[in-house]
N, C-alpha and C positions, 0 to 999 in steps of 0.2 A: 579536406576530404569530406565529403557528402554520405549518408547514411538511407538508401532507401526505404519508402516507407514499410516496404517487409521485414527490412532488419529492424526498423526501430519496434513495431509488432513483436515481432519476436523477444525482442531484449526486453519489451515490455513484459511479454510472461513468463519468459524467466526470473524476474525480478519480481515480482506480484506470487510466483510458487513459490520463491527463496522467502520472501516477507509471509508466507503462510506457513512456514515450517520454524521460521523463529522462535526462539523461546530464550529468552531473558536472563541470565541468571547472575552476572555483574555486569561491571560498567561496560567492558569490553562488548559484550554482547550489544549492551544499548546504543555503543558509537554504532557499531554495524548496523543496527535497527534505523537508526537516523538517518545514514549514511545510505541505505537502500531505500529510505521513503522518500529522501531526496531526488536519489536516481530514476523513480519511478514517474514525481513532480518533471524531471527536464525532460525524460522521455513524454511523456504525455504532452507535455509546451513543444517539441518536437515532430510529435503525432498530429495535433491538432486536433487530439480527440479530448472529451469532456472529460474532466476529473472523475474518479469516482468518488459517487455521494457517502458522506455519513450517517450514519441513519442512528437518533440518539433514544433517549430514555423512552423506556415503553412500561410499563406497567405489571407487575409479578403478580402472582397469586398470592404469595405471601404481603403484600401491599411496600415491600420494598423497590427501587428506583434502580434499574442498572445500565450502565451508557455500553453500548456494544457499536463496534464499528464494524462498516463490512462495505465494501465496493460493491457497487452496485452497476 
């Protein structure tokens, strides 16, 4: 079974909303985390569309370092 690329779009942002409303708070939570960033990795190899970037440490006012990730 073949998956059009509107459904894979679509599964895509379902998956990419579900990974924005996550919130962490044992292990359980973390397999899921994994488990949807995976899903979002085959969707996208299935899209053909680019990964989204990470975008890493940028510089604070307070002169501290903080890694933030965000699709871009």
């Amino acid at each position: 079974m073949t998956l059009s690329k509107r459904s894979i779009e679509t599964l895509l942002d379902l998956v990419e909303i579900k990974l924005s409303c996550i919130q962490v708070f044992d292990r359980d939570d973390a397999r899921e985390l994994a488990a949807l960033e995976l899903a979002r990795n085959e969707l996208h190899a299935f899209s053909g569309a680019p990964k989204p970037s990470e975008v890493v440490a940028f510089e604070q006012a307070g002169g501290k370092n903080r890694r933030v990730r965000a699709a871009l």
